[in-house]
NUGU-541182 format. One record per residue: chain; x, y, z of N, C-alpha, C, O in turn; residue in one letter; residue number from 1. Coordinates in steps of 0.2 Angstrom, whole numbers. Layout:
NUGU-541182
vextor  neast  nnorth  nup  caeast  canorth  caup  ceast  cnorth  cup  oeast  onorth  oup  lokol  fimar
A  X  Y  Z  X  Y  Z  X  Y  Z  X  Y  Z  A  NUM $
...
***
This chain:
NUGU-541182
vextor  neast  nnorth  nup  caeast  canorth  caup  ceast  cnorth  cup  oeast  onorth  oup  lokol  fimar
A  4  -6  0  0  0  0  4  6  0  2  12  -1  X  1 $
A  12  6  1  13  12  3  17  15  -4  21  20  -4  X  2 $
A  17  11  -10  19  13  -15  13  15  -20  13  17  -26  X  3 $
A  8  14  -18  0  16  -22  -3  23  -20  -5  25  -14  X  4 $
A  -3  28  -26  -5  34  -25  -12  33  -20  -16  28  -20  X  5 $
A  -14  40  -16  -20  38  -14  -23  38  -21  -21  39  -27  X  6 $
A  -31  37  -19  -35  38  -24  -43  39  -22  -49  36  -22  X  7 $
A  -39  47  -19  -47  51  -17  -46  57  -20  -42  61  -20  X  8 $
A  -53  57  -26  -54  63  -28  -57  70  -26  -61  71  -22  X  9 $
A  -53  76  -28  -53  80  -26  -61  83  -33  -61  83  -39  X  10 $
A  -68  83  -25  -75  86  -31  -73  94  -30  -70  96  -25  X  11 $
A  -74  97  -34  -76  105  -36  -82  107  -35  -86  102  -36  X  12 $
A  -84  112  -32  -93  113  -32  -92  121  -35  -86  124  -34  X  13 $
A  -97  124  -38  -99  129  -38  -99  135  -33  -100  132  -27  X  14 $
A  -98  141  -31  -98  142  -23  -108  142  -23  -110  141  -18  X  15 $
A  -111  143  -26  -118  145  -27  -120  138  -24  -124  139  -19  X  16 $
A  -117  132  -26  -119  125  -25  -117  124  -16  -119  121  -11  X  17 $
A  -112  128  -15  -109  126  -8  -113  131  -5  -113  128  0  X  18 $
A  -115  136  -6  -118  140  -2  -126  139  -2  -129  142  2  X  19 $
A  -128  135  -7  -134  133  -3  -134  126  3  -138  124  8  X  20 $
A  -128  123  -1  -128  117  5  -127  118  11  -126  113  15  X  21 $
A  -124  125  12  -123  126  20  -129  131  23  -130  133  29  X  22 $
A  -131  132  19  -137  137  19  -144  132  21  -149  134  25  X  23 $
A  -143  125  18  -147  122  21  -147  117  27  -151  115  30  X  24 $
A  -138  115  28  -137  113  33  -138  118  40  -138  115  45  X  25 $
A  -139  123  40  -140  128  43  -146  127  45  -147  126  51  X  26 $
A  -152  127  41  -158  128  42  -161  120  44  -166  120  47  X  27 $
A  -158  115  44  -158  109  44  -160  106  52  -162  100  54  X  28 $
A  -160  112  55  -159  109  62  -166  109  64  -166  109  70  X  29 $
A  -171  108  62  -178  109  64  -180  115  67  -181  116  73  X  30 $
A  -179  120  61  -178  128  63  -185  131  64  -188  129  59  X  31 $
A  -188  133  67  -194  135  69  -195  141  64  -201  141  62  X  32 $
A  -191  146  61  -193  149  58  -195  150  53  -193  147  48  X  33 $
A  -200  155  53  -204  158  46  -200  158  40  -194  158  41  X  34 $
A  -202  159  35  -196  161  26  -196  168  27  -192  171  23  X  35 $
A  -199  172  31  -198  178  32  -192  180  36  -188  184  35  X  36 $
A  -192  175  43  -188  177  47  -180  173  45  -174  173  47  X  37 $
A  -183  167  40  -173  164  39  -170  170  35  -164  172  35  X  38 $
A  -175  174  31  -173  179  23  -169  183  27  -163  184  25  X  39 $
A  -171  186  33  -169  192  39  -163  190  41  -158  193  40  X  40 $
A  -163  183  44  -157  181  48  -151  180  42  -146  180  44  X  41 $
A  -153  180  36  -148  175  33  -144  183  29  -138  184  26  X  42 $
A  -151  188  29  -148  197  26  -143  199  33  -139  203  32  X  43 $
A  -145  197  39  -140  200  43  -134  197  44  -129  201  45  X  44 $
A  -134  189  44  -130  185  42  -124  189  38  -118  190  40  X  45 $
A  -126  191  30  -124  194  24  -121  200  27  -115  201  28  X  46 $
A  -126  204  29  -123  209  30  -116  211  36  -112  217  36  X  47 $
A  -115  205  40  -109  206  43  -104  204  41  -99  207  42  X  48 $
A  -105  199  37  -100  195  32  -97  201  28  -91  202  28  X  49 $
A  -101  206  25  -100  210  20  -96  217  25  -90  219  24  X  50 $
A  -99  219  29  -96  221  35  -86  219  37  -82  223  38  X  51 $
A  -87  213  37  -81  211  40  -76  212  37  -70  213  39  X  52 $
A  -78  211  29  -75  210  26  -73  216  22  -68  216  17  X  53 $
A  -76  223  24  -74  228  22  -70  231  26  -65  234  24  X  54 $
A  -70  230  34  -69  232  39  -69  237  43  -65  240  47  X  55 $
A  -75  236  42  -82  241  45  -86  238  49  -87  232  47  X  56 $
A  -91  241  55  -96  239  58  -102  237  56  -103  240  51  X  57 $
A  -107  234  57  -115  233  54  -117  237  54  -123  236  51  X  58 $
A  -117  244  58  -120  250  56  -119  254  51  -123  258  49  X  59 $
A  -113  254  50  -110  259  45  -111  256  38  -112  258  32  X  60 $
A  -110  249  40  -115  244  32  -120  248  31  -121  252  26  X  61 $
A  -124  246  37  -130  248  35  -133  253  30  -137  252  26  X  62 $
A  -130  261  33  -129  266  35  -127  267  26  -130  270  21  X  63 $
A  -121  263  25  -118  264  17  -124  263  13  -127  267  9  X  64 $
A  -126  257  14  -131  251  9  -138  258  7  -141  259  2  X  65 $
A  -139  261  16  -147  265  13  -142  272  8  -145  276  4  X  66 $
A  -139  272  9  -136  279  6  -136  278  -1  -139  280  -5  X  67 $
A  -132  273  -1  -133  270  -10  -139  268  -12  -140  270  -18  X  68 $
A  -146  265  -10  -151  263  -12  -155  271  -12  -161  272  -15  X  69 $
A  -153  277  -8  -156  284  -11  -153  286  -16  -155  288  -22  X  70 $
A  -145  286  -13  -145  289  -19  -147  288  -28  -148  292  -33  X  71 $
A  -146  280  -29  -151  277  -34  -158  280  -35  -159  283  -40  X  72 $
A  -163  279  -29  -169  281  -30  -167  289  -33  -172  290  -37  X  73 $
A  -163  295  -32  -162  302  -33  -161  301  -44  -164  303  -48  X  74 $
A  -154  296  -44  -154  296  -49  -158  294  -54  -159  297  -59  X  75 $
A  -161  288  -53  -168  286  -57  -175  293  -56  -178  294  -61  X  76 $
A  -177  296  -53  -179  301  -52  -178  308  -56  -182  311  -59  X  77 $
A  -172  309  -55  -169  315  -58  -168  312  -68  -169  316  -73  X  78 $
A  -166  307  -68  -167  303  -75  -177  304  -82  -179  303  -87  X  79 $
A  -178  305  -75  -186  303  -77  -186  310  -78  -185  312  -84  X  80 $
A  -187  314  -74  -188  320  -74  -185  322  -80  -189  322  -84  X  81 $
A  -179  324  -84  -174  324  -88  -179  322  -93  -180  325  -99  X  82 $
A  -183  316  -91  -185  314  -100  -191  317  -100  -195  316  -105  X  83 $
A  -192  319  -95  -201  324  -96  -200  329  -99  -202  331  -105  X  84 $
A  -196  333  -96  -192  339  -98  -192  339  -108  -194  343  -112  X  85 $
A  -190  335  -107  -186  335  -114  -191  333  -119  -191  337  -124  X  86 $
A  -196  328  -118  -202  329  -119  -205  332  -122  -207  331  -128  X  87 $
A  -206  337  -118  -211  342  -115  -207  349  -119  -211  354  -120  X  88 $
A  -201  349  -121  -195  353  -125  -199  351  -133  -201  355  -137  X  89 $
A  -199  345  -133  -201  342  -139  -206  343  -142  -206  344  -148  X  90 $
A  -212  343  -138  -218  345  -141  -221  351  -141  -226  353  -143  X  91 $
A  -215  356  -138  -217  365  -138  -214  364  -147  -218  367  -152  X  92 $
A  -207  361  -148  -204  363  -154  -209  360  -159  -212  364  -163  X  93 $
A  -211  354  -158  -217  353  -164  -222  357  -164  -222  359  -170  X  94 $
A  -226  360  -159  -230  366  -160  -230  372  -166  -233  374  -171  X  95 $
A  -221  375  -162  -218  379  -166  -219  378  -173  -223  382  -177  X  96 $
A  -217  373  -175  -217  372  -182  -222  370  -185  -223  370  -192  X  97 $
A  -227  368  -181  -231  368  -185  -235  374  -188  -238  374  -193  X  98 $
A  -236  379  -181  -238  384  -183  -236  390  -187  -239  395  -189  X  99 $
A  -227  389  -186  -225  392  -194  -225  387  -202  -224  390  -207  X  100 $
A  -227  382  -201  -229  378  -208  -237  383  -210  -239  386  -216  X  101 $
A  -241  382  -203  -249  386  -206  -248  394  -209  -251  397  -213  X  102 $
A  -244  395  -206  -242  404  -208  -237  405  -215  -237  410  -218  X  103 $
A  -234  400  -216  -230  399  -221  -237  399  -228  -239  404  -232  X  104 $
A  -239  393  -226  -244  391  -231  -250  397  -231  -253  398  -237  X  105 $
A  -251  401  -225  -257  408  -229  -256  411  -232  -260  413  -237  X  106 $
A  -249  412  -230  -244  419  -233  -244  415  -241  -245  420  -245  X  107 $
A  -244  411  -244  -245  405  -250  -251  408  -251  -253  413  -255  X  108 $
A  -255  405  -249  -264  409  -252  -263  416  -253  -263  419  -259  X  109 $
A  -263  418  -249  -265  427  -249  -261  428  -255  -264  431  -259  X  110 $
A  -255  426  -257  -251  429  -263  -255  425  -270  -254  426  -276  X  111 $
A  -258  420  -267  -260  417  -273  -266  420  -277  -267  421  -283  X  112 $
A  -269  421  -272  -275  424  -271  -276  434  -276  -279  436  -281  X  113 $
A  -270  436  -270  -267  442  -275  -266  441  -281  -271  441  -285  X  114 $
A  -259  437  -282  -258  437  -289  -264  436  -295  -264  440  -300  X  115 $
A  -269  431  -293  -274  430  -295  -279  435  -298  -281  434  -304  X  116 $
A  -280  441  -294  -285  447  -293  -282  452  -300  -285  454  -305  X  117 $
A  -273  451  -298  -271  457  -302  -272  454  -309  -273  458  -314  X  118 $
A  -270  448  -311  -272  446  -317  -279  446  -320  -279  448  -326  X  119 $
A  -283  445  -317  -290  447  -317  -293  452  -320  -298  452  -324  X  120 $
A  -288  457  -317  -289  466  -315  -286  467  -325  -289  470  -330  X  121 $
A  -280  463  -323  -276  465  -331  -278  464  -334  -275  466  -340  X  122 $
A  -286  455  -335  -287  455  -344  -284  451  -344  -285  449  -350  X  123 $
A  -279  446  -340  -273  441  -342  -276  433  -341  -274  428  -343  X  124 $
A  -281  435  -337  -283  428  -334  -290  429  -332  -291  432  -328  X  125 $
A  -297  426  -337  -301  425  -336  -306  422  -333  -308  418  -337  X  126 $
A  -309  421  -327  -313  417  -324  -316  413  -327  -320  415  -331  X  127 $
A  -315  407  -325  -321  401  -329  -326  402  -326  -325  405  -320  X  128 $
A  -334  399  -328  -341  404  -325  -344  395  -324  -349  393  -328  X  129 $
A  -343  393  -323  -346  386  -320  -352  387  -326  -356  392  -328  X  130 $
A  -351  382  -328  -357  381  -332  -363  376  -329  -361  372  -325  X  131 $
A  -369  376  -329  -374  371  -326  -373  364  -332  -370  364  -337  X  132 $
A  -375  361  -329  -374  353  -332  -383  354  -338  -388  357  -336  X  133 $
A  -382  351  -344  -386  351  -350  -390  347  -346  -389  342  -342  X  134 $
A  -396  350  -347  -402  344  -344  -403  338  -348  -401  339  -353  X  135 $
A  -405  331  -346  -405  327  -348  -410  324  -353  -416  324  -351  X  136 $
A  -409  322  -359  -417  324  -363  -421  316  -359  -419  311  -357  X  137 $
A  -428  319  -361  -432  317  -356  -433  307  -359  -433  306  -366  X  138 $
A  -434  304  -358  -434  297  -362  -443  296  -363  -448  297  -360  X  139 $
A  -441  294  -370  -447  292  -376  -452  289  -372  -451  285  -368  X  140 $
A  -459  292  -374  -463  285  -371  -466  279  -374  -469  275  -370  X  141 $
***
């Protein structure tokens, strides 16, 4: 035996795979609690780990963690707002222009109109006089 390599394999897990199986050896013990209160224990749990490992206390975690989750809520906020604005920027400029397209286009008649009149006036351009439609002759009896 003592020239025979051992022959125990070395398994790999996931850390996700290992961190549930300790997560359930954990709860494993005939845990009385709610999924409400393992969620709590297992966030507090978390957050000292996160804590420890920054090398700071679970208050000033804490304290970090809400500072970050406003300050996100500030930027998604101020984000929305920005695209109302902009919006709201967007549909005055359409306005604008549309209601310089209608005055464009008057200014179009009225001169057509003119033009029209003076030709008119000069003998250059005749009115057509709507003619009535020929009556229909009447059918044979």
């Amino acid at each position: 035996n003592r020239g025979e390599p051992l022959s125990t394999e070395v398994e790999v897990k996931p850390q996700a795979e290992v961190d549930a199986a300790l997560a359930q050896s954990m709860q494993g013990g005939g845990s009385k609690l709610t999924p409400e209160e393992k969620k709590a224990k297992l966030d507090e749990a978390l957050a000292k780990a996160r804590a420890k490992k920054a090398g700071i206390d679970v208050e000033s975690q804490k304290e970090i963690e809400r500072v970050r989750r406003e300050g996100g809520k500030e930027l998604t906020k101020s984000l929305r707002d920005q695209q109302e604005q902009q919006r709201k920027r967007d549909m005055e400029a359409r306005k604008r222009e549309k209601a310089e397209f209608e005055r464009e286009r008057q200014k179009l008649r009225e001169q057509l109109a003119k033009d029209r009149a003076e030709k008119i006036a000069a003998g250059t351009l005749v009115e057509k006089k709507e003619v009535a439609p020929a009556p229909a002759p009447a059918p044979a009896p």
